[in-house]
C-alpha positions as CSV (number, residue, x, y, z in Angstrom):
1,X,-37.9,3.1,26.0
2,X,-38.4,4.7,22.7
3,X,-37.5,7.7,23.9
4,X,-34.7,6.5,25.5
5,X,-33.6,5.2,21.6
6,X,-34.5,8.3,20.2
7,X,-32.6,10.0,22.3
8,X,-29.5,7.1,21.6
9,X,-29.8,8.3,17.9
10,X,-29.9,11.7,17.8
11,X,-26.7,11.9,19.9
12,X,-24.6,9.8,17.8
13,X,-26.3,11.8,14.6
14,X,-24.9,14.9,16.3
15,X,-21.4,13.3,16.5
16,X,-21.0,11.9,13.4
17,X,-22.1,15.1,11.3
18,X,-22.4,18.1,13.5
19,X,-26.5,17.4,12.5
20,X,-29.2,15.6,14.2
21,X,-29.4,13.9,10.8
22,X,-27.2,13.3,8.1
23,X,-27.5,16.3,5.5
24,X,-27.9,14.4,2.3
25,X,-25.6,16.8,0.0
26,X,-23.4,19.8,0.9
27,X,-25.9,21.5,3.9
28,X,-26.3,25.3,3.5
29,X,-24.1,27.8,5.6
30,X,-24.8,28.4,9.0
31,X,-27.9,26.1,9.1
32,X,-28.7,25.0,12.3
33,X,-27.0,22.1,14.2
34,X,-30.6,20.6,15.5
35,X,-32.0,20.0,11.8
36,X,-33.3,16.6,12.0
37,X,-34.5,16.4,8.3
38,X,-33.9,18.4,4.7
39,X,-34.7,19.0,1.3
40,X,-32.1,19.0,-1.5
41,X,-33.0,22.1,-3.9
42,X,-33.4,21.5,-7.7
43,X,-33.2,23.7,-10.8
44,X,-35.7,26.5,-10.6
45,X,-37.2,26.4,-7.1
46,X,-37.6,28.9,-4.6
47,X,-38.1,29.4,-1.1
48,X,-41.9,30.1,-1.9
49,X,-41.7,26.6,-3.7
50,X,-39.8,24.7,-1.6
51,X,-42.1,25.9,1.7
52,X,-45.1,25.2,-0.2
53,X,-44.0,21.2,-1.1
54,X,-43.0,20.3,2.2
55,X,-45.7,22.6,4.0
56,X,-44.0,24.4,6.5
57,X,-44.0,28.5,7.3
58,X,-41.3,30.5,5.4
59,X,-40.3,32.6,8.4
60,X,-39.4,28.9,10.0
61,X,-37.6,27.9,7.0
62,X,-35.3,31.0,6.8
63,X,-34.8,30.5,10.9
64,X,-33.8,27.1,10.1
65,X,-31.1,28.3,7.0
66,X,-30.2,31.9,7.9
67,X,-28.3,31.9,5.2
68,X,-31.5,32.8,3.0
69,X,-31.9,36.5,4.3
70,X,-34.8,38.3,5.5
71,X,-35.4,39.6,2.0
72,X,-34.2,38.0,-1.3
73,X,-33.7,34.6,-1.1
74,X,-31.2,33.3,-3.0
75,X,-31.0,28.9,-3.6
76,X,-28.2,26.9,-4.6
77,X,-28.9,23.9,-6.8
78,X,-27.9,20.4,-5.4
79,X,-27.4,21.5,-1.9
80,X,-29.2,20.7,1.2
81,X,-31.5,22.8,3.1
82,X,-33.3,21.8,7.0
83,X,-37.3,21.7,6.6
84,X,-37.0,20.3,10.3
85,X,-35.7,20.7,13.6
86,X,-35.2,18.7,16.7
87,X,-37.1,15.9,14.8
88,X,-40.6,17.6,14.7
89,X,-41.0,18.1,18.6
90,X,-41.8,21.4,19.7
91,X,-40.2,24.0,22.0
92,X,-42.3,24.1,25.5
93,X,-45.3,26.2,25.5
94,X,-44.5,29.3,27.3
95,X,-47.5,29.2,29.0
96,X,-47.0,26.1,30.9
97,X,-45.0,25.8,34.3
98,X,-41.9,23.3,33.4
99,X,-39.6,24.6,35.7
100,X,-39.2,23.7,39.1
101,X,-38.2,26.2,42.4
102,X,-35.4,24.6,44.2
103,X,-36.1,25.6,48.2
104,X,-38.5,23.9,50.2
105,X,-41.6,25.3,51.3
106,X,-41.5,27.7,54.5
107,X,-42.7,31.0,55.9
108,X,-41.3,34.5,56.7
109,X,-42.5,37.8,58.2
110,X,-43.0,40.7,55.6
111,X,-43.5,42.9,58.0
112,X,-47.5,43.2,57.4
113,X,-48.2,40.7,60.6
114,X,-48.9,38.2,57.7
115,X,-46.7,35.4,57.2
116,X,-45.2,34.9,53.7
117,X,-44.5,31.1,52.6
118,X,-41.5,30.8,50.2
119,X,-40.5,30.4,47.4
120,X,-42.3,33.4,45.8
121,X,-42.4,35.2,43.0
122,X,-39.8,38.4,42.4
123,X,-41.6,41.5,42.9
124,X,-44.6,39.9,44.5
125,X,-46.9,43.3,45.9
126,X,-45.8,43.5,50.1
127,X,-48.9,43.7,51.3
128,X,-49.9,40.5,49.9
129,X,-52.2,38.2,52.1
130,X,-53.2,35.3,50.0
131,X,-51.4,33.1,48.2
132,X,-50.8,30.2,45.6
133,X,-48.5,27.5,44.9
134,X,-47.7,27.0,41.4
135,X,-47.8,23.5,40.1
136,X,-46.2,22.1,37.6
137,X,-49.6,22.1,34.3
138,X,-50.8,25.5,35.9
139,X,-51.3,28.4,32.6
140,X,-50.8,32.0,33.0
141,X,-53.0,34.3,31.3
142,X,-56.9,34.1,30.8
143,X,-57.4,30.6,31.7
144,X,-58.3,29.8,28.1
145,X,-56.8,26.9,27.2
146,X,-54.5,27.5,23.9
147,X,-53.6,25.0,21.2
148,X,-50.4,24.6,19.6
149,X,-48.8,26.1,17.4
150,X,-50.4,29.5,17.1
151,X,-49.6,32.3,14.6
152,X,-46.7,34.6,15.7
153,X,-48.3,38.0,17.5
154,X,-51.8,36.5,18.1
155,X,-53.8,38.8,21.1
156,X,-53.6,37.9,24.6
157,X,-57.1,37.8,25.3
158,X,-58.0,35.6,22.5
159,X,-60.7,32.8,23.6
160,X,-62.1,31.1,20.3
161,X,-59.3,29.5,17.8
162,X,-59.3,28.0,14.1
163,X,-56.5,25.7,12.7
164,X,-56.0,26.7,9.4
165,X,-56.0,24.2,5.9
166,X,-55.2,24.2,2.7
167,X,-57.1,26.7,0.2
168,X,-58.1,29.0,3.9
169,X,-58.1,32.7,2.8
170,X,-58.8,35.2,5.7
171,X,-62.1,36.6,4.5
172,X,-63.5,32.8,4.1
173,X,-62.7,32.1,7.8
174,X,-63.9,35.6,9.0
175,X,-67.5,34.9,6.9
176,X,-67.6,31.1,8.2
177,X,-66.9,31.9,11.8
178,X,-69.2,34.9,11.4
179,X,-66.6,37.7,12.4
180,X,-65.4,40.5,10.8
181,X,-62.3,40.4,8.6
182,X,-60.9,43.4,10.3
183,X,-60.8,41.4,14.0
184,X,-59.3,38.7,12.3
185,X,-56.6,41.1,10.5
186,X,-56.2,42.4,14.3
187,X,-56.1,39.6,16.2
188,X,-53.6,37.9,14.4
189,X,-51.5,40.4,13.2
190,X,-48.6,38.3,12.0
191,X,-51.0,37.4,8.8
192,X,-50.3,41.1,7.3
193,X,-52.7,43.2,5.9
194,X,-53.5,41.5,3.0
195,X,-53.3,38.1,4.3
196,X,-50.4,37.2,3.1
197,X,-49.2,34.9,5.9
198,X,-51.8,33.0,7.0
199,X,-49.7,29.6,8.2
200,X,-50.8,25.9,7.2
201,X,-51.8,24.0,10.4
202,X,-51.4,26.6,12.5
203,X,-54.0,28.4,14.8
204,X,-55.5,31.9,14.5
205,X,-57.3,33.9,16.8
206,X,-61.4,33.9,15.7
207,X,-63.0,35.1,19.2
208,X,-62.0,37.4,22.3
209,X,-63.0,37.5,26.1
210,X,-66.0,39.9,25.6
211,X,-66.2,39.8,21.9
212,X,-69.6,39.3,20.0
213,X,-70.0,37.6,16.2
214,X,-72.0,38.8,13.9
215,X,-74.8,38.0,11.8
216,X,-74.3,36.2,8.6
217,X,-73.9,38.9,5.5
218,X,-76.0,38.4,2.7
219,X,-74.7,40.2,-0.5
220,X,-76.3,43.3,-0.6
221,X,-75.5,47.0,-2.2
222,X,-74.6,49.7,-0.8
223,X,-74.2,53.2,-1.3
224,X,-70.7,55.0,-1.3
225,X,-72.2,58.8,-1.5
226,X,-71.0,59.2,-5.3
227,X,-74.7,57.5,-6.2
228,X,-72.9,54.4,-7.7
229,X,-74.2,51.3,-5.5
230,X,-71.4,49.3,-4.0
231,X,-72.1,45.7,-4.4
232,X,-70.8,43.8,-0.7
233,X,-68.4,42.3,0.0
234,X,-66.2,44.6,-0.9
235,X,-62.1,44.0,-0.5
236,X,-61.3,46.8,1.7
237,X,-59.5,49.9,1.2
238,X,-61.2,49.8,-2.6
239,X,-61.2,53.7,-4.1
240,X,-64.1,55.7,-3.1
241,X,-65.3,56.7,-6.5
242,X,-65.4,53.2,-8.2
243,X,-68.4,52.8,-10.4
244,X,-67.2,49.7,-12.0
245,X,-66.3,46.0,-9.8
246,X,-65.3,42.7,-10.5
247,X,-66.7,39.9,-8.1
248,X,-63.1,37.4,-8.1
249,X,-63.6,34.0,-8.6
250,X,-61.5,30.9,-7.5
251,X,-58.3,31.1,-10.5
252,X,-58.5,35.2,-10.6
253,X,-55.0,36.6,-11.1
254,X,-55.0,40.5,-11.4
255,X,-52.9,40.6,-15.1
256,X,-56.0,38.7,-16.3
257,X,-58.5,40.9,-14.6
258,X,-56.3,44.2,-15.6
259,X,-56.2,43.1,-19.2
260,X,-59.5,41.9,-19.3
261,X,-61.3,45.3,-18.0
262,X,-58.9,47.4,-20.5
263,X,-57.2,48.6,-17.6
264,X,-53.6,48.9,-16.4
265,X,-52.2,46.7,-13.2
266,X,-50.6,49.7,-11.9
267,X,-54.9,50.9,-11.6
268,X,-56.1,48.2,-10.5
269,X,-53.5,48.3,-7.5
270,X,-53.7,51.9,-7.0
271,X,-58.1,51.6,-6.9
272,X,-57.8,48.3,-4.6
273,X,-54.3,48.7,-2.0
274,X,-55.2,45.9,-0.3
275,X,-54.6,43.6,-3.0
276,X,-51.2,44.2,-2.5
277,X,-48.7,45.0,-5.2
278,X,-47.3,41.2,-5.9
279,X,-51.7,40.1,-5.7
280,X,-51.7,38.6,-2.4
281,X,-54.8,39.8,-1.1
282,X,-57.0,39.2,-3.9
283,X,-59.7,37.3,-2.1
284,X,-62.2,35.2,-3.5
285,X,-65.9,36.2,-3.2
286,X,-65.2,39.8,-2.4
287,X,-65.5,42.6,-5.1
288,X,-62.8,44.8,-6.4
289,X,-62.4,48.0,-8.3
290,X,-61.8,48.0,-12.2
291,X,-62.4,51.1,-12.8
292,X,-63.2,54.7,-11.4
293,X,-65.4,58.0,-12.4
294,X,-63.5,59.3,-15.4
295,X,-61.7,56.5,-16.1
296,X,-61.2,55.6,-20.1
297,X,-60.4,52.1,-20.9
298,X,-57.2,51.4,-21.9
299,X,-57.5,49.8,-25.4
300,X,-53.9,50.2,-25.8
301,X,-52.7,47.0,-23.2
302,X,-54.7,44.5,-25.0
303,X,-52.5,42.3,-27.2
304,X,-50.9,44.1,-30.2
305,X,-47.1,45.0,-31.4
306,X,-45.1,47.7,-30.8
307,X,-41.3,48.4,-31.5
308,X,-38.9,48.6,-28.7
309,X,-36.4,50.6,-30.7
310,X,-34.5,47.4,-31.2
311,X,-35.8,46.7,-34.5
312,X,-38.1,43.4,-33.0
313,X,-41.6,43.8,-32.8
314,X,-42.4,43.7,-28.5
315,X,-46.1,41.7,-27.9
316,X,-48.4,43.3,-25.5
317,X,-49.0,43.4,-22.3
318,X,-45.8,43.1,-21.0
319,X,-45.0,42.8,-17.6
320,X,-43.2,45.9,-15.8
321,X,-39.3,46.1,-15.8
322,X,-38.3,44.0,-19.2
323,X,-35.4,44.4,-20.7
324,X,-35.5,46.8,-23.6
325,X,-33.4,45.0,-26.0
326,X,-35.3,41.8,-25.2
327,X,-36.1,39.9,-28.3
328,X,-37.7,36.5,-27.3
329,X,-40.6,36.8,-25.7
330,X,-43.3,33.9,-23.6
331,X,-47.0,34.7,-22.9
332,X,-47.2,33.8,-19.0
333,X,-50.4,30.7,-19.4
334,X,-52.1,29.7,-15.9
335,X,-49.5,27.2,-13.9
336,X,-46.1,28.6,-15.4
337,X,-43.1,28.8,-13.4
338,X,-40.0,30.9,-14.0
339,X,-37.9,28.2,-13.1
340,X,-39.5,25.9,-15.8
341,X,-39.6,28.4,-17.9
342,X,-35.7,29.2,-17.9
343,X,-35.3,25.2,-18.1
344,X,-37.6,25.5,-21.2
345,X,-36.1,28.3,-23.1
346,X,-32.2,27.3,-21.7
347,X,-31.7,30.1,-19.6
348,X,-30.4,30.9,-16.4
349,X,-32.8,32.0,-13.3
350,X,-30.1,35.1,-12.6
351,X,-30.9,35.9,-16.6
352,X,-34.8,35.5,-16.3
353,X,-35.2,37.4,-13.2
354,X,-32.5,40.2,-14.8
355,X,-35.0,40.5,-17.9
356,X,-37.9,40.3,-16.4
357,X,-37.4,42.6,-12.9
358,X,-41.5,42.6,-12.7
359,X,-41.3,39.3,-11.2
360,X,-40.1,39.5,-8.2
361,X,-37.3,37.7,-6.8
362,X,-39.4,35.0,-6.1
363,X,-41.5,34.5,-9.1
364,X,-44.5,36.3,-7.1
365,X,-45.5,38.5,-10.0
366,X,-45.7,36.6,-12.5
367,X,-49.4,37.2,-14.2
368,X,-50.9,34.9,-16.7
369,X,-52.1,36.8,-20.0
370,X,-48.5,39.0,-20.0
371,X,-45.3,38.6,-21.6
372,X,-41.8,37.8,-20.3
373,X,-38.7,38.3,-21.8
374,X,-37.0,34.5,-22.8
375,X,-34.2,35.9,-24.9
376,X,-31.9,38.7,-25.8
């Protein structure tokens, strides 16, 4: 019966508005007809922010509005945007029979003296001489048993799953579930190299048909052959003739770390790739490089003054990309936003992200401890 009312509703939503529910403001172009529920964008936020707050998966949310592009993704103010479709219900496991073959049940020769029922398959093998009937439940694949939903690209063979939560990083569920970071980087490739999209309540692979786990890792040190010894765990990728690390704590942004060490970002990228360039994969636990054989500390990035040719005194660090003529400038504190700070200094997002290219389109890069340009 409530089906049967849901049902009632969301065809009369459909006629009245063209939505499954009524889009609260203007609705963005070209979203799609199913959206059943939306969120009505303020000043300042992003796609980043607004996926974060109402805790769904980015590449869903830009499905749901294509209007946002696969890259930059540009918000306007006071309209509506759909954080939902088809009222929450999922599509139909592909894995699971749901349709149904419409002839009845009979046999035929194949020419192999063996007699064929039907309906079959296409392509079923000629020679075949045993057979089953599909019913309706039945899963193809390993006969593992897989929940729903599961992260985009995860292996075939996968046998062992992990729902992810809030605060998950992929090296904490690789050491908890005592497997190695690089099968959970390969089994579930969709998370990227540097972990970047590991999905809120959604499965990952953490076990294969045949795999093994592995003993817990202590923390240990090891040698790299340049006779400096490599504390463990390591981030991977990190430059083979390090001699200096950094175990990262929970609240470890990599402008802090940079300018803390006397070193520049664009090192401590360059000695650790898989951090990422935006500071994605900067895992917590696991050691990094801050600095190298022959490296001299770069005294010069800590905070001091230097002319821009503009006749205004520029504060450093600064992040990469500001404007040269800037001559208002913010230090970035822990928890600042770009679109709070544009709100705070009366500016306009298009100007901040103009004068401040370093950021990123969406605010990714923007590092606590460096300066952004509020004012030219």
């Amino acid at each position: 019966m409530r089906l049967s009312t849901v049902a009632a509703l969301m065809g009369s939503a459909s006629l009245v508005s063209g939505y499954l529910d009524e889009p609260p403001t203007t609705a963005a172009a070209s979203t799609v007809s199913d959206c059943s529920n939306w969120h009505i964008v303020t000043t300042g936020e992003t796609c980043a922010s607004v996926v974060s707050s109402e805790g769904i998966a980015l590449a869903d949310f830009r499905a749901y509005n294509p209007v946002t592009g696969t890259t930059a993704c540009n918000l306007i103010t006071g309209n509506s945007y759909c954080i939902e479709r088809n009222w929450g219900v999922p599509a139909p496991f592909p894995g699971v029979t749901t349709t149904s073959a419409p002839a009845p049940t009979s046999t035929t020769s194949a020419g192999n003296g063996v007699s064929t029922p039907t309906p079959i398959q296409t392509g079923m093998a000629t020679n075949c001489n045993k057979f089953y009937k599909v019913v309706s439940g039945d899963l193809a694949g390993n006969g593992v048993s897989t929940p729903t939903p599961i992260q985009t690209g995860m292996v075939t063979n996968c046998n062992r799953f992990y729902k992810v939560v809030s605060g998950d990083q992929c090296n904490t569920i690789a050491t908890a579930n005592n497997v190695a970071l690089a099968n959970i980087l390969a089994w579930n490739p969709a998370v990227g190299s540097a972990c970047t999209s590991l999905w809120l309540d959604t499965y990952i692979c953490i076990g294969v048909i045949g795999g093994t786990t592995l003993p817990p890792a202590a923390t240990s040190t090891t040698s790299a052959g340049n006779g400096i010894a490599t504390p463990t765990p390591v981030q991977p990728n990190v430059a083979t003739n390090c001699n200096k690390f950094h175990k990262v704590v929970s609240g470890n942004q990599c402008g802090t770390l940079a300018a803390q060490y006397g070193i520049s970002l664009a090192n401590l990228y360059a000695w650790n790739p898989t951090v990422g360039t935006a500071c994605a994969g900067l895992w917590a636990d696991y050691y990094i490089c801050v600095g190298v054989i022959g490296s001299i500390p770069n005294t010069s990035i800590r905070t001091t003054t230097t002319s821009a040719g503009n006749g205004i005194a520029t504060p450093t660090p600064i992040l990469t990309g500001m404007i040269a003529s800037c001559k208002k400038f913010h230090l970035v504190v822990s928890g600042n936003q770009c679109g709070t700070l544009a709100t705070q200094y009366g500016i306009t997002m298009a100007n901040f992200y103009a004068w401040n290219t370093g950021v990123g389109s969406s605010c990714g890069s923007l590092w606590a401890g460096y300066y952004v340009c509020v004012g030219i």
